[in-house]
N, CA, C and O atoms as a GROMACS GRO file, in nm:
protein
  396
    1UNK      N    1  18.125   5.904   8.196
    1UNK     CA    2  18.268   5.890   8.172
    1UNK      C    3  18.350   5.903   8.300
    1UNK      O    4  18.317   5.969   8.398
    2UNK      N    5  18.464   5.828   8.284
    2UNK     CA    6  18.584   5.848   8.421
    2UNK      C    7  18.627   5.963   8.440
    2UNK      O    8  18.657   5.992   8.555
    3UNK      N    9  18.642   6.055   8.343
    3UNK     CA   10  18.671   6.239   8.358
    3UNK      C   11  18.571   6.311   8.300
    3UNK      O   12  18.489   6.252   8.230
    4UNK      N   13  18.563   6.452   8.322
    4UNK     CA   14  18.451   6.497   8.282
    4UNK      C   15  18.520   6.546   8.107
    4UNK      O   16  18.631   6.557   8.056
    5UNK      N   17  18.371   6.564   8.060
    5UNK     CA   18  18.417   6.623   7.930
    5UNK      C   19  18.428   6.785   7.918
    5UNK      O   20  18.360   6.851   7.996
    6UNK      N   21  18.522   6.860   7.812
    6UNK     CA   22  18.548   6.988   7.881
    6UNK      C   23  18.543   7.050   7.694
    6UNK      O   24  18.614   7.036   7.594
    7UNK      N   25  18.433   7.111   7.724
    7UNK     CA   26  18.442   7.194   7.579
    7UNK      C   27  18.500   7.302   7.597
    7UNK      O   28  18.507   7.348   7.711
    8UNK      N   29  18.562   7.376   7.474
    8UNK     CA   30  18.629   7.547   7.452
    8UNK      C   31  18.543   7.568   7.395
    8UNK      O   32  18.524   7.471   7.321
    9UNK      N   33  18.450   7.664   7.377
    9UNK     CA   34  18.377   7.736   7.299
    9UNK      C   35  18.444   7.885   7.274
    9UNK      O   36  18.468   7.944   7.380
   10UNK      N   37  18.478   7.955   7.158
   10UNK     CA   38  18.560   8.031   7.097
   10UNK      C   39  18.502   8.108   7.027
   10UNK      O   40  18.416   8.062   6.953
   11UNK      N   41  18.524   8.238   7.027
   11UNK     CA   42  18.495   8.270   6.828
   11UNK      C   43  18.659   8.325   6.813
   11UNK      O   44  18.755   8.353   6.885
   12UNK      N   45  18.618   8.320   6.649
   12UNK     CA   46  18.795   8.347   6.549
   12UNK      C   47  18.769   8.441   6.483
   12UNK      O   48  18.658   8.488   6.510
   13UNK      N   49  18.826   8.494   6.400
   13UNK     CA   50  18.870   8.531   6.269
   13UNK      C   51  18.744   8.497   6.178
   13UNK      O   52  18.654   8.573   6.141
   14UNK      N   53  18.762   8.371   6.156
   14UNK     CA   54  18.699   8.300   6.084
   14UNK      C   55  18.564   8.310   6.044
   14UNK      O   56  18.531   8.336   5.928
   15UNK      N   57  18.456   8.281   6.174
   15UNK     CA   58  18.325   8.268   6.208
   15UNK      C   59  18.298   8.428   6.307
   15UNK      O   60  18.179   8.423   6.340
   16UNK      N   61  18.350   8.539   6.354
   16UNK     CA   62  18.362   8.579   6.464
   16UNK      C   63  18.177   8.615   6.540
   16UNK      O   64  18.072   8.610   6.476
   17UNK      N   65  18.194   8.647   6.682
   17UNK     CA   66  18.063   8.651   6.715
   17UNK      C   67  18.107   8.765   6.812
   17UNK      O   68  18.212   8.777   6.874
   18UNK      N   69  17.986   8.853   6.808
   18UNK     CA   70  18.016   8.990   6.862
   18UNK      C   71  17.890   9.043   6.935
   18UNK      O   72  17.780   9.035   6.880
   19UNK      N   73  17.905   9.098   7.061
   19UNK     CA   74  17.837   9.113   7.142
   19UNK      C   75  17.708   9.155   7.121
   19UNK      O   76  17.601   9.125   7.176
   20UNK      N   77  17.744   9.243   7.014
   20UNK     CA   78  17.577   9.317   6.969
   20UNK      C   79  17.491   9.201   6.892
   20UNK      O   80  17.369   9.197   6.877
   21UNK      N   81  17.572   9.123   6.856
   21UNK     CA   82  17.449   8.995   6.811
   21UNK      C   83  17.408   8.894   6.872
   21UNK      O   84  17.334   8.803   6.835
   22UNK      N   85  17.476   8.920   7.003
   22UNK     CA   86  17.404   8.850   7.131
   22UNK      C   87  17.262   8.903   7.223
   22UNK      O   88  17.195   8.834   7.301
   23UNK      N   89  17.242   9.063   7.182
   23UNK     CA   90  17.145   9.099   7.203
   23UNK      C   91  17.016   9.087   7.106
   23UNK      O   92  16.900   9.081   7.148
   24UNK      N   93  17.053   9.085   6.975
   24UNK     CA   94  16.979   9.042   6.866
   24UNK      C   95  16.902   8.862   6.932
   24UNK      O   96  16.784   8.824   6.925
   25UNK      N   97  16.952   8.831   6.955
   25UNK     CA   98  16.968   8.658   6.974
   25UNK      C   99  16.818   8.678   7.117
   25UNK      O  100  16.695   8.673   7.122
   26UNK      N  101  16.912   8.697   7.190
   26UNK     CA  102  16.810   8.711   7.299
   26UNK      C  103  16.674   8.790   7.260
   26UNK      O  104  16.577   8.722   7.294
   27UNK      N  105  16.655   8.853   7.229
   27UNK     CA  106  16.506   8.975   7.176
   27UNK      C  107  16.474   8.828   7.080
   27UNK      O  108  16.368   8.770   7.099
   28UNK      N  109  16.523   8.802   7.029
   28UNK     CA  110  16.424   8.685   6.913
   28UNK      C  111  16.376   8.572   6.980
   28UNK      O  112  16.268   8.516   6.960
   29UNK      N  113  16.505   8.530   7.097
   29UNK     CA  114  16.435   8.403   7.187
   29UNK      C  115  16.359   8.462   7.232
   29UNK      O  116  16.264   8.463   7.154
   30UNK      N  117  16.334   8.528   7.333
   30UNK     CA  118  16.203   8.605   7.400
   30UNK      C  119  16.079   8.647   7.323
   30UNK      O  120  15.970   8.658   7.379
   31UNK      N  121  16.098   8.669   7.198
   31UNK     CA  122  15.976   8.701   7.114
   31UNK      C  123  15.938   8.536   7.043
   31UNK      O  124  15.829   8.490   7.011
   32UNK      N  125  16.020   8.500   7.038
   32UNK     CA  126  15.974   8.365   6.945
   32UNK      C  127  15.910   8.238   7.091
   32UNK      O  128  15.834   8.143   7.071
   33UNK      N  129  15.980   8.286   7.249
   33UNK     CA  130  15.913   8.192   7.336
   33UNK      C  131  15.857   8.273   7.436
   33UNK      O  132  15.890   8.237   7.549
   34UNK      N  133  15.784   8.368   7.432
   34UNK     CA  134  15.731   8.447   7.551
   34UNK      C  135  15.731   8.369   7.676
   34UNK      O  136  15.712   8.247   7.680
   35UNK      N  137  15.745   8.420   7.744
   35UNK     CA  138  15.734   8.411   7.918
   35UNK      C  139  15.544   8.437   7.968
   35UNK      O  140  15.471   8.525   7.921
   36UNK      N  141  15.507   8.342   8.062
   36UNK     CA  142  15.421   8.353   8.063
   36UNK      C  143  15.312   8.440   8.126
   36UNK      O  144  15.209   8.483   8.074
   37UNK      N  145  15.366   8.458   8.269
   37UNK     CA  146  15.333   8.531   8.336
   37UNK      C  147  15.505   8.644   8.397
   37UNK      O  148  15.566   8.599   8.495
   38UNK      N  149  15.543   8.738   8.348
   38UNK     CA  150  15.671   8.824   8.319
   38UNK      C  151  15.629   8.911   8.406
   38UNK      O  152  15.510   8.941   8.418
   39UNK      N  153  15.750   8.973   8.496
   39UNK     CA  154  15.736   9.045   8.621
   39UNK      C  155  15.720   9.184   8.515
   39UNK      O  156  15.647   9.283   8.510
   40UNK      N  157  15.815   9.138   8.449
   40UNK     CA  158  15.875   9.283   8.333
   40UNK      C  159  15.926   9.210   8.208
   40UNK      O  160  15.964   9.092   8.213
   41UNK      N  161  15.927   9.283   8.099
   41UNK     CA  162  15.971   9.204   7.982
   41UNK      C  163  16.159   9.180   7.959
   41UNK      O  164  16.220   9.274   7.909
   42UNK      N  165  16.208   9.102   7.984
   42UNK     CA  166  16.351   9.044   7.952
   42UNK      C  167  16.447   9.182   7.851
   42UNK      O  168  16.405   9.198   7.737
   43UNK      N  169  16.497   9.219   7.871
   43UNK     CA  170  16.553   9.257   7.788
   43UNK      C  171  16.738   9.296   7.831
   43UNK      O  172  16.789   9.344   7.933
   44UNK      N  173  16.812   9.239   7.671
   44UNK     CA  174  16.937   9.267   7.698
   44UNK      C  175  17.020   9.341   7.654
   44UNK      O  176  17.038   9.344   7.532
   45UNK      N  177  17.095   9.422   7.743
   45UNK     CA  178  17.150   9.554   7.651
   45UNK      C  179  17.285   9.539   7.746
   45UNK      O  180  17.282   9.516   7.867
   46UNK      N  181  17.384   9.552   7.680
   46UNK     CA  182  17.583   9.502   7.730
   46UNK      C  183  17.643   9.668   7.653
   46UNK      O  184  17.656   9.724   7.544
   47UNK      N  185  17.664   9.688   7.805
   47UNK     CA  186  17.767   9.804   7.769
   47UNK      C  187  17.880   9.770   7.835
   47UNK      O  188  17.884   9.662   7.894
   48UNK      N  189  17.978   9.847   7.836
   48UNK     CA  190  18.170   9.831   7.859
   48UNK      C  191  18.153   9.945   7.923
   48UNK      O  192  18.265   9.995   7.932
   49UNK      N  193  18.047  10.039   7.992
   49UNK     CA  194  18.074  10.134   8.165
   49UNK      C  195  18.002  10.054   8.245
   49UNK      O  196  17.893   9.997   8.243
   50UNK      N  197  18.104  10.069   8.323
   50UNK     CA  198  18.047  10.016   8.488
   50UNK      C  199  17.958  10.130   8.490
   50UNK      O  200  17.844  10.088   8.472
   51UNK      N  201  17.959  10.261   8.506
   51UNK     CA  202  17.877  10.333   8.590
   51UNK      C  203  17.715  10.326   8.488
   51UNK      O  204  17.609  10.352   8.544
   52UNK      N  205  17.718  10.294   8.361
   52UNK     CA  206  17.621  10.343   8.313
   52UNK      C  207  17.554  10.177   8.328
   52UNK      O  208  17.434  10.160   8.305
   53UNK      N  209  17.642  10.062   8.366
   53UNK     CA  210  17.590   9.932   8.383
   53UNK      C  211  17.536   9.970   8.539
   53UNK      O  212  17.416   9.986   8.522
   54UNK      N  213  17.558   9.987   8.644
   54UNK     CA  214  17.534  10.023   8.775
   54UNK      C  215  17.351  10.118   8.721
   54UNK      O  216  17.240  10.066   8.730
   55UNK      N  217  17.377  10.244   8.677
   55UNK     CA  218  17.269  10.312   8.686
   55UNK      C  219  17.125  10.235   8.624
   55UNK      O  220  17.011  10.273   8.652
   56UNK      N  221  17.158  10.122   8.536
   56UNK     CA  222  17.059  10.059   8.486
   56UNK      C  223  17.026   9.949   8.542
   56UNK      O  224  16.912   9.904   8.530
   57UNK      N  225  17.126   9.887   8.615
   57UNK     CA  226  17.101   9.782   8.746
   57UNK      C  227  16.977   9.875   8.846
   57UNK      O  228  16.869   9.835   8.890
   58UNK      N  229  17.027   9.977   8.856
   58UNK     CA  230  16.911  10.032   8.992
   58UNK      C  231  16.802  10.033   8.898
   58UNK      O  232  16.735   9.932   8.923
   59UNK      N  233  16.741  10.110   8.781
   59UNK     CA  234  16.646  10.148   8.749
   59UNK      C  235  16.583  10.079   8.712
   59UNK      O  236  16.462  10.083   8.733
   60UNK      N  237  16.670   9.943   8.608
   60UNK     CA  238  16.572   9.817   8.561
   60UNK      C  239  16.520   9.735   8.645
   60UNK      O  240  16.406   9.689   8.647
   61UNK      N  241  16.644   9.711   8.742
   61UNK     CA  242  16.598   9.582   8.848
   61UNK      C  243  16.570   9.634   8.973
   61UNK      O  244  16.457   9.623   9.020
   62UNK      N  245  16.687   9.707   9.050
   62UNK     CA  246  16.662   9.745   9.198
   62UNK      C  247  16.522   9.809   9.244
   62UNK      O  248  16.449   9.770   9.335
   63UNK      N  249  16.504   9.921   9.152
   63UNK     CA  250  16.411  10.045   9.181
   63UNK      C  251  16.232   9.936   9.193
   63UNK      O  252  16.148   9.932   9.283
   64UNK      N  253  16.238   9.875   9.079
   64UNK     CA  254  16.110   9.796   9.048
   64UNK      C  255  16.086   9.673   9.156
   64UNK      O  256  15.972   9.639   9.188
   65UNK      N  257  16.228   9.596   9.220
   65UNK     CA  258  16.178   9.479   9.294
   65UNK      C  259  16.159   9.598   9.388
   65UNK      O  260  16.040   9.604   9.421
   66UNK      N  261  16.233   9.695   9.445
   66UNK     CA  262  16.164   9.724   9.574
   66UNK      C  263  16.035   9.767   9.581
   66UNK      O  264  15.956   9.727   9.667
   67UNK      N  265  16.002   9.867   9.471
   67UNK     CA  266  15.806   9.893   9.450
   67UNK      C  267  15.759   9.767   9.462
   67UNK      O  268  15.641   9.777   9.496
   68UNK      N  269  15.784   9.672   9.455
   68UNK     CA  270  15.689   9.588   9.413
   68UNK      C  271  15.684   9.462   9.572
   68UNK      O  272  15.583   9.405   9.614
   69UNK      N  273  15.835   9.451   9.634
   69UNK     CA  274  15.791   9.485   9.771
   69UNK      C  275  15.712   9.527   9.835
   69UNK      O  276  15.618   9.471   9.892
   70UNK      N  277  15.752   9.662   9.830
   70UNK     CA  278  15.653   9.745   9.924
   70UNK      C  279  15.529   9.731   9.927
   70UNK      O  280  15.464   9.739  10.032
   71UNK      N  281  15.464   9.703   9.784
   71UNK     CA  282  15.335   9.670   9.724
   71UNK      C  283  15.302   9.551   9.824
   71UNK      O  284  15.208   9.550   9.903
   72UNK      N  285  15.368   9.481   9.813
   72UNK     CA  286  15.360   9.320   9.858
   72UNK      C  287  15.345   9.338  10.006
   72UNK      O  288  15.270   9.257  10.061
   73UNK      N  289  15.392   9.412  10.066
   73UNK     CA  290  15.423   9.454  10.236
   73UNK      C  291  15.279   9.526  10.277
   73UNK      O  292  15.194   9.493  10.359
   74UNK      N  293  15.287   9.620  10.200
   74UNK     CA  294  15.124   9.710  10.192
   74UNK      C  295  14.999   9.595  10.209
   74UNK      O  296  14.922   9.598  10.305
   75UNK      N  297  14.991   9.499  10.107
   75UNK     CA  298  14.861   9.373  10.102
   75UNK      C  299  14.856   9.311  10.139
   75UNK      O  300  14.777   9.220  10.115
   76UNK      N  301  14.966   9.318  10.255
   76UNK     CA  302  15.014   9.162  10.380
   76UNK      C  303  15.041   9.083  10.318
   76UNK      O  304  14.964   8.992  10.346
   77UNK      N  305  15.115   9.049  10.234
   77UNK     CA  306  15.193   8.973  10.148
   77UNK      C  307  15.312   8.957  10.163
   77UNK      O  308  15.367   9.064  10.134
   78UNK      N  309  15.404   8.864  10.200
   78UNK     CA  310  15.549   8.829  10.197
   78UNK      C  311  15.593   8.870  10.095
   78UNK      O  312  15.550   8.818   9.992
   79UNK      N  313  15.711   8.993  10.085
   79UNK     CA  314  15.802   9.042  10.000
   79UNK      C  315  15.902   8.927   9.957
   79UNK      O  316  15.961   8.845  10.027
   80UNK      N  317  15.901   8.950   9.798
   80UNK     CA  318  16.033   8.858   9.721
   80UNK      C  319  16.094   8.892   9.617
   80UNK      O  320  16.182   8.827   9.560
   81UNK      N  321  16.043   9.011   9.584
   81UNK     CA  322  16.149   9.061   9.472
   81UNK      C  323  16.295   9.097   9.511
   81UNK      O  324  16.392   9.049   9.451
   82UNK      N  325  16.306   9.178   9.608
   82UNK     CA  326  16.431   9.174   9.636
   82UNK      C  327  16.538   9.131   9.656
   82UNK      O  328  16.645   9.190   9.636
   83UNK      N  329  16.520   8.995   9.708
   83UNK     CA  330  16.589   8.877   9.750
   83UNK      C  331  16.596   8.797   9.587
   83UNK      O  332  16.679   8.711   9.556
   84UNK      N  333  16.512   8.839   9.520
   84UNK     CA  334  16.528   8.727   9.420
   84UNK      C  335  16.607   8.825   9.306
   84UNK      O  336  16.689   8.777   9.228
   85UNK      N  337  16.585   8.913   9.308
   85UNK     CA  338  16.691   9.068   9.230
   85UNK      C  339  16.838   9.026   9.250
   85UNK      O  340  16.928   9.018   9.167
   86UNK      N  341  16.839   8.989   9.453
   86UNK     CA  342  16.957   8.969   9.462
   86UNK      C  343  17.038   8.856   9.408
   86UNK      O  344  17.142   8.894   9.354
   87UNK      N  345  17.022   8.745   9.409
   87UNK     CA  346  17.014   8.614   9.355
   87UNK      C  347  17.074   8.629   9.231
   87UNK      O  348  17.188   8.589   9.205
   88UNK      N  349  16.961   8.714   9.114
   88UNK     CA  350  17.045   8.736   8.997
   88UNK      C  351  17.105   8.804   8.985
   88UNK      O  352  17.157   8.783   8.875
   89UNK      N  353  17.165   8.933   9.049
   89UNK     CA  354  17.285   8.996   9.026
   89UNK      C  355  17.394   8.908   9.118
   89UNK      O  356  17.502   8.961   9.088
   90UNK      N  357  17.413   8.840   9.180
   90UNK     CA  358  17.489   8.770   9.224
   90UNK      C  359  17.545   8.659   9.091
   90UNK      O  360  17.660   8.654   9.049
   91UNK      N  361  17.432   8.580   9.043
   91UNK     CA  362  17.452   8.483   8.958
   91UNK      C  363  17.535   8.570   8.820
   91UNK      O  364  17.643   8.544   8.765
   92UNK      N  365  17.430   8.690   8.791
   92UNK     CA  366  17.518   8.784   8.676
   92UNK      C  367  17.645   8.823   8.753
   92UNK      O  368  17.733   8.839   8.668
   93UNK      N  369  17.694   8.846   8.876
   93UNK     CA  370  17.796   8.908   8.872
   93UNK      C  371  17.905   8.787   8.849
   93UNK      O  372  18.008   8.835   8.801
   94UNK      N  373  17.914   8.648   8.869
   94UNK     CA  374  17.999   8.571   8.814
   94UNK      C  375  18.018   8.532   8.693
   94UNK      O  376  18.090   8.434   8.670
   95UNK      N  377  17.956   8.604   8.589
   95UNK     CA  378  17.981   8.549   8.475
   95UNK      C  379  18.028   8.694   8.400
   95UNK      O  380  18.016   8.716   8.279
   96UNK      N  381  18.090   8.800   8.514
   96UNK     CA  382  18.147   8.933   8.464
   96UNK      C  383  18.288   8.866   8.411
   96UNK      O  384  18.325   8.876   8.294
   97UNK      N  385  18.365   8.795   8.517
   97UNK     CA  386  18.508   8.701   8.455
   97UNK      C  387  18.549   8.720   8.320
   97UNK      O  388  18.636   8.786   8.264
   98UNK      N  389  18.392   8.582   8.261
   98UNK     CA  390  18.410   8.562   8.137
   98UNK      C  391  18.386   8.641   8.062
   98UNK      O  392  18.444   8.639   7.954
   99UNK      N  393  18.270   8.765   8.102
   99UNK     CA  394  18.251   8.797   7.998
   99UNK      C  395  18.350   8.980   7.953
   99UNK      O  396  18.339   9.030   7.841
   0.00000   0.00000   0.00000
């Protein structure tokens, strides 16, 4: 097309959709399409604190790519968890806006 097409996606009144059944959603995609070879198993949990979102950023993601670095550094292996940790909290941190 000559312009792009531009959807609103919404919830109302009507139909409404609420955060906790967005974690429901995800746990069923992940169980109904497993991942094949999984660093760690997916999982999504949305809270409204920064600090208690921060403390689970280090422990789920930070704490584990760096072990697993180091691991990688230890067996003469090129480290990539970290860089790739970073990547997705970068990509998650732009979709804080919307969400």
């Amino acid at each position: 097309p000559k312009s792009p097409l531009i959807y609103n996606c919404t919830s109302g009144g009507l139909n409404p959709f609420r955060w906790g059944e967005l974690e429901i959603h995800v746990r069923s995609a992940f169980e109904n399409n497993p991942l094949e070879k999984p660093f760690r198993l997916p999982k999504a949990t949305l809270t409204s604190s920064y600090l208690a979102h921060q403390y689970w950023t280090f422990v789920c993601h930070t704490t584990p790519a760096f072990l697993c670095d180091l691991y990688l550094r230890l067996t003469g292996k090129k480290p990539r968890m970290m860089k790739l940790f970073n990547r997705l909290d970068k990509t998650m941190s732009l979709l804080e806006y919307f969400t």
